[in-house]
N, C-alpha and C positions, 0 to 999 in steps of 0.2 A: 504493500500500500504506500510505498513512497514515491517520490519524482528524483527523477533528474535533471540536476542543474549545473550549470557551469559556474564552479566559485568563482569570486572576482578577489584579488590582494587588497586593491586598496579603492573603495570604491568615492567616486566624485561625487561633491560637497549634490545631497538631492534640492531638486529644484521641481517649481512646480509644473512644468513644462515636462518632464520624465516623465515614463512608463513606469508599471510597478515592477518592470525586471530586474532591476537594481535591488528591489528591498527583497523581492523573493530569491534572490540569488545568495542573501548572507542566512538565511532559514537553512540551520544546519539541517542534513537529512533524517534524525532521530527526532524532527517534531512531526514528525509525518509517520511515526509508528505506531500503530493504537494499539491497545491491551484491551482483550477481553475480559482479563480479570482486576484489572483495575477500573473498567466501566461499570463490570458489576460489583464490585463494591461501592464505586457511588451511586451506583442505584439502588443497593439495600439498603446503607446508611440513608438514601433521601426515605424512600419507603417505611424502613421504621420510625425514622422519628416523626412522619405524618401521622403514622399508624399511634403510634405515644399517644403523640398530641388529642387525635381525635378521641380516644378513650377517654382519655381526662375531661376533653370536652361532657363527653357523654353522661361523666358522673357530678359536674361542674353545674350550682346550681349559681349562687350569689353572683352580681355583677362582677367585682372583683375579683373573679377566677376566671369567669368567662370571656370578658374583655382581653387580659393580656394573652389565656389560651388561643383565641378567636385570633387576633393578631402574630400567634409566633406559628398555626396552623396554618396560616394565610402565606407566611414566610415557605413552610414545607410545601403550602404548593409551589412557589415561586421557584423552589430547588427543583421539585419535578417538572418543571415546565421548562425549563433551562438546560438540564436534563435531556427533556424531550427534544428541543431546540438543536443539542447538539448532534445527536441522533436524526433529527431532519435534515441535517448538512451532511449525513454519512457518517460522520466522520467519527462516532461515540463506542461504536464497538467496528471489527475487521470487515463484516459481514454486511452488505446491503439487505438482507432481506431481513437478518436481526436487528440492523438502524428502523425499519419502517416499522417493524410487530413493534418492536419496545417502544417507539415513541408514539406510537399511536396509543399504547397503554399510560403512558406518561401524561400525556395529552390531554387526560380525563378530566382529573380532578379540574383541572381550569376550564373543564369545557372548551379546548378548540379543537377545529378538524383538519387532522396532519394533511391530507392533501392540500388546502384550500390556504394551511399556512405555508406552508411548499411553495406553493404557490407568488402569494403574496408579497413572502419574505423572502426567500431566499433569490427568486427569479426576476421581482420587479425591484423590492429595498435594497437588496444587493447589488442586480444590474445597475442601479442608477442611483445612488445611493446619493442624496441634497440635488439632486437634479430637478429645476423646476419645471412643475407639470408630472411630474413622472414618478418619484420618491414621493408616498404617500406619508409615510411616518412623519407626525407633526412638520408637515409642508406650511410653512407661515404663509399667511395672507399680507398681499400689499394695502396700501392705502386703500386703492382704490374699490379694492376687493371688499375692505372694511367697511366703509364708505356706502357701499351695493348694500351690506348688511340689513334685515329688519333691526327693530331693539330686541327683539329675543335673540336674533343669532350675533349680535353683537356683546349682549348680556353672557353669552351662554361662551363666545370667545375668550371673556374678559375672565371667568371662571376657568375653562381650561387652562389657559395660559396663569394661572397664577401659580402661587408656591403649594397650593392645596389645591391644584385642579389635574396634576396628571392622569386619576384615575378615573375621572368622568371622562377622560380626553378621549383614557385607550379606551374602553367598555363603549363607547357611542363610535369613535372612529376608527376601531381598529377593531377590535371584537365583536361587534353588532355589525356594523356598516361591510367591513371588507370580511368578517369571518362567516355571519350568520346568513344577511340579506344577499352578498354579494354573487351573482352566477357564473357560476362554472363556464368556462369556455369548452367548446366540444371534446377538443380530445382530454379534458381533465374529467369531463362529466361523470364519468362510472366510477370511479377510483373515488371521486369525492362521495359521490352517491352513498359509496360501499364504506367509509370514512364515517359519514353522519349517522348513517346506521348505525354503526357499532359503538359511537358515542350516545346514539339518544339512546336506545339497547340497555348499554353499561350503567348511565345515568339513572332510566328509569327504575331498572332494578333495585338500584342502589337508593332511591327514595321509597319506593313499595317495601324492601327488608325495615329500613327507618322506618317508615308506618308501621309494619308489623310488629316491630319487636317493640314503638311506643303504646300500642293497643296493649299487646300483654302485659306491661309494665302497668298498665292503666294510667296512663298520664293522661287521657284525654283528649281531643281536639286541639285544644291552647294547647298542653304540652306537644304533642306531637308536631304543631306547627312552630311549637321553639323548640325541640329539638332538630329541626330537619333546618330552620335558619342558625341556629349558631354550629353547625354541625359543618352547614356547607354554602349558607349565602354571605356570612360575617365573611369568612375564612377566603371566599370569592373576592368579596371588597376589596380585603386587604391585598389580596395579589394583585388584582388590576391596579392599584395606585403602586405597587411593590415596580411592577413590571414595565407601567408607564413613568416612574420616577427613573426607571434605568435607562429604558430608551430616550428620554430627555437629556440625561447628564453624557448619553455616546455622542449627540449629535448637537447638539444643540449649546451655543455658548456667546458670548458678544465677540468675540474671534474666530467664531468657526462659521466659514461663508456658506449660504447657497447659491447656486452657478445657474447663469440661464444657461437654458437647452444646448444651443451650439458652442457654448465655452465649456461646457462640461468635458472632462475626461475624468479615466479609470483613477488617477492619482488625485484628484482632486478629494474623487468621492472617496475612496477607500483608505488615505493616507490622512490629507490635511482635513477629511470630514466627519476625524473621529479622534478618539482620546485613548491615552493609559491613563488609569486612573489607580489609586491605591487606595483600597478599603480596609476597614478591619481584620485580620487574619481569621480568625475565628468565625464571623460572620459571613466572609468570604468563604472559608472551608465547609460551612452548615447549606449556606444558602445560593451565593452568586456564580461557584465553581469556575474561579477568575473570567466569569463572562464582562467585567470593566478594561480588563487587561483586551482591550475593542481592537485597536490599530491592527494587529496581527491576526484576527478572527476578520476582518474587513481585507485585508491582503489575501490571506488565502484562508478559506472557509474551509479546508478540509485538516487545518491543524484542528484535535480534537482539546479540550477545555481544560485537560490536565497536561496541555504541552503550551500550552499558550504564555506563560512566565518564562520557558524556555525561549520561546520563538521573539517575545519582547527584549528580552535581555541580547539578545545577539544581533534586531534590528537598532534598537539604542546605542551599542558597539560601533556599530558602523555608522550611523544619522543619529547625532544626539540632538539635533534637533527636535528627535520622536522623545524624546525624553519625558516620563511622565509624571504625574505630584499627586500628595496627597491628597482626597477627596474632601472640602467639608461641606457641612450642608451651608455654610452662608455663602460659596459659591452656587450655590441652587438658585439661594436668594436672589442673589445678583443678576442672574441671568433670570429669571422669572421676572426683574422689573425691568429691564434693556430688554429683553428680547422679545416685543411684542408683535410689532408687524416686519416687515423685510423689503426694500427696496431695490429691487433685483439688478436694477442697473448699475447703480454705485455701491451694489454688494454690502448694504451697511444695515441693520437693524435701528427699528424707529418707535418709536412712545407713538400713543395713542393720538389722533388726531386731535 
């Protein structure tokens, strides 16, 4: 499962006018190795400690238990869906036809459909990745776009785009809009078909066993109906804001451009239209499975998530310009009040009219 490439000694200062052959040429050939047995260990380790978490949910009656359970279950989805992610790139175990079962089982808890994120993500967010018109994931609106707005969808703008709107952002324009409503183009149509199935399938069951074993327990109606939400609509919330706060801080920053259509290239999107980032280790190990370590999973997507620290460290070697920094969340802040609309011609982000 590796490539070959022709090393380069001493590679020229990168410019934004390159190709990414440069940066894939210093990816030593051991990031490109996957282990089957080190995918399935992060996939036990995610799976247990959902599986934990949700138990405790289940016995979990007072606010104060259920709140932060609700919130670190929401996180276990986030590790399985990341997970999944990687696994829709290939790239998570050796085996394409074990990348597609396992993630499509991955897939679950968040409710998405691996064809349709396939789809989405990997073939349009990747192909084109800040390219306007094209690049779906928080594509900012110009003025003038703004301007076109009713007050609901400008109200509704102003909330996405803040420091507490990522997770309305993705669930309306990434999970509803592009995963739930959005149609299959022909040749994807049966494989998505066969995708929804086994997700509404899995789901349903997975609510009718919750009904049944809340009947038994005699909890009632009301209970049954907070057990089946803190169980699995809380635990939802929190991943959609989890997952839409990550794809915000890849992409999106008062330095990081979006490119109109014909200025666009590969290097633009994949190099300068993403970040390293460094999180908490531990938090990183439980939950993000270095999916911030972005620059090199934007380079080549088929490095798998436990090689990615590898494949950063040796594109920094070479381009310390890719150099990357600590994460805090008051850069969030910052960029949530800068980065509201985008001005495609002079490439600059703009406050609100």
């Amino acid at each position: 499962m590796t490539a070959t490439r022709e090393p380069i000694a001493s590679p020229a200062p990168l410019r934004a006018s390159d190709s990414l052959l440069p940066v894939l040429r210093v990816i030593p050939e051991q990031c490109y190795e996957r282990s089957n047995s080190r995918a399935w260990a992060l996939v036990a380790q995610a799976v247990a400690v959902w599986g934990v978490l949700l138990t405790a949910l289940v016995f979990a009656d007072a606010w104060y238990f259920v709140l932060p359970l609700s919130i670190a279950t929401g996180l276990a989805v986030a590790s399985l869906f990341i997970l999944g992610h990687d696994a829709a790139h290939g790239a998570l175990f050796e085996s394409k036809r074990l990348n597609r079962s396992v993630g499509r089982a991955l897939f679950v808890p968040s409710l998405h459909i691996f064809e349709l994120w396939v789809l989405g993500h990997n073939r349009i967010h990747h192909g084109h990745t800040l390219r306007e018109g094209m690049d779906f994931v928080w594509h900012p609106a110009t003025v003038a776009d703004y301007l076109a707005m009713n007050r609901f969808a400008r109200a509704r703008h102003r909330i996405e785009w803040s420091a507490f709107g990522s997770g309305f952002y993705y669930l309306r324009s990434v999970w509803w809009q592009k995963m739930h409503r959005f149609p299959a183009p022909q040749r994807y149509a049966v494989a998505t078909r066969k995708d929804k199935q086994f997700l509404f399938t899995i789901t349903a069951i997975a609510l009718v066993v919750t009904a049944g074993l809340s009947n038994v327990a005699s909890l009632g109606v009301l209970g049954t109906v907070w057990m089946i939400v803190k169980l699995f609509v809380l635990p939802f919330v929190v991943f959609s804001w989890t997952i839409g706060f990550a794809v915000y801080v890849h992409h999106i920053a008062p330095d990081i451009k979006w490119w109109p259509r014909r200025a666009w290239n590969s290097f633009h999107g994949q190099v300068e239209g993403t970040t390293i980032l460094k999180m908490p280790k531990i938090i990183d190990k439980l939950v993000f499975h270095n999916i911030f370590i972005h620059v090199p999973h934007h380079v080549d997507t088929r490095i798998p998530c436990y090689k990615l620290v590898q494949a950063a460290d040796a594109i920094v070697a070479a381009f310390p310009e890719a150099t990357g920094r600590k994460y805090r969340f008051a850069d969030f802040r910052k960029s949530t009040r800068v980065c509201k609309l985008y001005d495609f011609e002079k490439q600059t982000w703009l406050p609100y009219p």
